[in-house]
N, C-alpha and C positions, 0 to 999 in steps of 0.2 A: 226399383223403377217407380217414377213417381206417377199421379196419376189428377187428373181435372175430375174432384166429386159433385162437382155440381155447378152453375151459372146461372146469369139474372143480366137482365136490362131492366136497370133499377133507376127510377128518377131522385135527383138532389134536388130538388126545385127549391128554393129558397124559402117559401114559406112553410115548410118543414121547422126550419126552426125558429121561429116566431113562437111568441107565448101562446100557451093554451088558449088563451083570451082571444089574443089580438087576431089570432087564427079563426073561432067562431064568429067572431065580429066581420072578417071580411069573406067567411062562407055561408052568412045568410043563417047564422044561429048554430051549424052543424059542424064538425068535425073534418078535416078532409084524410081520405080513407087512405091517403099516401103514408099517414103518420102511425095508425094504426098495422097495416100492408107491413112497413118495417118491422116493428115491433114484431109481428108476425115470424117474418124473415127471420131473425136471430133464435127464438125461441122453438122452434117448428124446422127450420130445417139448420140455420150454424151448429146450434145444440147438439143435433139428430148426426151431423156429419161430420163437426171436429177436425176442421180443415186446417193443416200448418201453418199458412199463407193466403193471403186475400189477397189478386191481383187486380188494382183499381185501375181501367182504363178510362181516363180524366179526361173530358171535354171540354174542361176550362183550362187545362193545360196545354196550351196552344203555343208549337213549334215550326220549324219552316225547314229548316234541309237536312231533317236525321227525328226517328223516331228518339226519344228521351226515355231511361226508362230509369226510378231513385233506388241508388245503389248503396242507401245509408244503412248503419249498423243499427239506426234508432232515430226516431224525429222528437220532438215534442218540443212546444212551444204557443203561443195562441194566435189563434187567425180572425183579423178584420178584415170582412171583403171589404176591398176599393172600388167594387160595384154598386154591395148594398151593406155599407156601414150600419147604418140605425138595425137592419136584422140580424145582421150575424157581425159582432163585437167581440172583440178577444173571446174568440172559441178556444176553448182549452184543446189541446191534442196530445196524447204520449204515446207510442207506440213503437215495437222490432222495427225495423225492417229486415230482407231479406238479400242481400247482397249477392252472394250465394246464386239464386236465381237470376236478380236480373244479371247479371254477367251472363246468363247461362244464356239468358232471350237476347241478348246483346251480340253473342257469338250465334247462336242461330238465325238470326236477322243478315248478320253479316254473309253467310253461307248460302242463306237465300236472293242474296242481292239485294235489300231493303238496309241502306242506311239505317245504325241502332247503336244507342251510344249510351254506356250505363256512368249516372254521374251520382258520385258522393258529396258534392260540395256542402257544406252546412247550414251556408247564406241560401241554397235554391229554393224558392218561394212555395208553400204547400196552396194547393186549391180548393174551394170549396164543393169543390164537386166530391174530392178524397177526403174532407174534411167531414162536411153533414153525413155522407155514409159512417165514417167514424165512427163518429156521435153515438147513432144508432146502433149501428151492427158488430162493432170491437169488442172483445175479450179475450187481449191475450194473443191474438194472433199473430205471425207476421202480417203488414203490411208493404208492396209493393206499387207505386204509383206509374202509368204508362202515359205520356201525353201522347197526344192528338195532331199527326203534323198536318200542317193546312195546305200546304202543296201537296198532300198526299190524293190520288184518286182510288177507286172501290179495290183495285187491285191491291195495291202498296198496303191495305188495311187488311185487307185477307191473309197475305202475305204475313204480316207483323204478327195475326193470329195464327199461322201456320208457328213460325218461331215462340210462338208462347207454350203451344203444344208440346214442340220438340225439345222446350227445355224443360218442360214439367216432366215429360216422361224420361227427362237423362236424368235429373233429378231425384230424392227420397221424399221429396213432400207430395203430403193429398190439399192441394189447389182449389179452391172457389174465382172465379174469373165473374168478378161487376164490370157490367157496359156501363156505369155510370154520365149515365145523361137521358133527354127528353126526346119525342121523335119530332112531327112538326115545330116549328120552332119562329117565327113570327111573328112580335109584339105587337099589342095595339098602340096606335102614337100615343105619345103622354097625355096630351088629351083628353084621352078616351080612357085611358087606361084604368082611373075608379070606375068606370061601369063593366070592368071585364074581369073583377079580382073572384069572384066566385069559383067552385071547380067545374061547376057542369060544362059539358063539355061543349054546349050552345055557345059559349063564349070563346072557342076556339078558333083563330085568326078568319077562318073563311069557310064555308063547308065543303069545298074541296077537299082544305088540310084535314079536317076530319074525317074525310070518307077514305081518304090513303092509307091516314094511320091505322082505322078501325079494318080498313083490308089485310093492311100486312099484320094486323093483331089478330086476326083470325087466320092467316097462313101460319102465324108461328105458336096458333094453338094449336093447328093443326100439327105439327112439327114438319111444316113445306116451306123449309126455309132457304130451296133451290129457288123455288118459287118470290122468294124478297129477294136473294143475291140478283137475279136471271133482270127484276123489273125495275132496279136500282133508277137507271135513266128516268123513270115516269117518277119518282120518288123527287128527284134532286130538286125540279121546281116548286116543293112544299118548304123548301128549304130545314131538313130535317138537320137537330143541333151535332153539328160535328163532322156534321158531311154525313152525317151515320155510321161514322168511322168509328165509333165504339162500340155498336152490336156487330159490323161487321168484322172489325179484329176477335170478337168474341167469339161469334161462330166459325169463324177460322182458326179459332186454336179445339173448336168442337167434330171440324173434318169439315168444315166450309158447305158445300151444294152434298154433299154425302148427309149430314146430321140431318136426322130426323127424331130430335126429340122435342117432343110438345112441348107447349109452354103454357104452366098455368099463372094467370093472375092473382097476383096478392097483392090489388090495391083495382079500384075502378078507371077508366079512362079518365082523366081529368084533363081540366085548363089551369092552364096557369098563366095569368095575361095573356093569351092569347096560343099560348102552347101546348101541345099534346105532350101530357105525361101519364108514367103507370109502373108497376111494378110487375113482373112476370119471370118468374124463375124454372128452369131448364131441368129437370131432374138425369142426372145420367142414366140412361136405361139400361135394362139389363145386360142388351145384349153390347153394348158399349154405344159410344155415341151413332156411328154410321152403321148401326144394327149388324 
């Protein structure tokens, strides 16, 4: 029986991969703690846990009438975003994938009533959202990629992480599940946008969108993560990236309003044009995720 060793709502924010340089130049002489947070993340806890499979739930992978989930033997190939060529340019990528499972989340999606559709093609286009996590956090792993359907509401996302759980655990692999994506989400018009490239978090779209995020980032330090599912409605006007559809399929393959595992940060609140980002990873507790 397989099992989920650990989870992260993990940012890919784009200047991640920007040059060391060109990174302190546009944070004001300093480092942004997203870069180092990863870095972290693989050494500290991938290392420590030795996971089969890395199930990336993609926010740039944006579908419309059926969960997606890549059902390839292997990817690898380089990616240029068509958003932001000049930073991320033939990113190299090679890695497993796990077929294996998604078919498995595929058939548990189905079961649950959530359109879920496992595809192999070799043309289907990789994102950078699965992509800068790569970068970072790869060794060796399976990788599996999950998009993001946009007609989906907070249920059909719980749902999709109920089917991720159930296929982990029909499964023989020990599982890492990335919410890969940011929470408020925002941008300053172009305009504006060189006076907003720093990370503090001053520069985040509005101080509403900050005070939402910095709420539900202290619910899920707290591990009251009934308490994010339950306030979703007061969330959706900050326009968080994804609908939030990628922590919530997260903690729904974690036992959904049941989980109560903390979340510590490994990386600071940040901005990113306008956006709330951060790194915060889920340790499985002892006593299992819903205690």
């Amino acid at each position: 029986m397989g099992s989920i060793v650990g989870a992260g709502l993990v940012s890919h924010a784009p200047t991640i991969m920007l040059d060391e340089s060109v990174r302190y130049e546009l944070n004001e002489g300093r480092e942004i703690s997203l870069v180092p947070g990863l870095e972290r993340l693989r050494a500290e806890v991938l290392d420590r846990l030795q996971p089969d499979t890395i199930v990336i739930l993609d926010t740039h992978w944006f579908t419309t009438i059926e969960h997606v989930v890549s059902a390839h033997e292997h990817r690898s190939g380089r990616m240029t975003s068509s958003e932001l060529p000049r930073g991320m340019k033939q990113v190299p990528y090679d890695y497993p994938g796990d077929p294996e499972l998604a078919r498995l989340i595929a058939k548990h999606g189905a079961n649950l009533g959530t359109p879920t559709h496992p595809e192999d093609d070799p043309y289907l286009p990789v994102y950078y959202a699965t992509v800068n996590l790569v970068h970072y956090l790869h060794q060796g792993e399976k990788v599996v990629s999950v998009s993001i359907v946009q007609t989906g509401e907070d249920d059909d996302f719980l749902t999709l992480g109920r089917a991720i759980g159930a296929a982990v655990e029909e499964s023989d692999r020990r599982v890492v599940v990335l919410a890969s994506g940011g929470m408020s989400h925002t941008f300053h018009p172009l305009k504006e946008l060189g006076k907003h490239e720093a990370s503090d978090p001053v520069h985040i779209f509005t101080p509403e969108a900050r005070a939402a995020d910095e709420e539900r980032l202290a619910w899920m330090e707290a591990g009251d993560h009934a308490q994010v599912i339950d306030r979703m409605a007061e969330y959706h006007p900050h326009n968080p990236e994804g609908g939030f559809g990628h922590y919530l399929a997260m903690v729904g393959a974690l036992g959904g309003r049941a989980c109560t595992a903390p979340g510590e940060l490994y990386s600071a609140y940040e901005n990113a044009t306008g956006t709330g980002q951060v790194h915060v990873w889920f340790e499985r507790p002892e006593g299992g995720w819903t205690g």
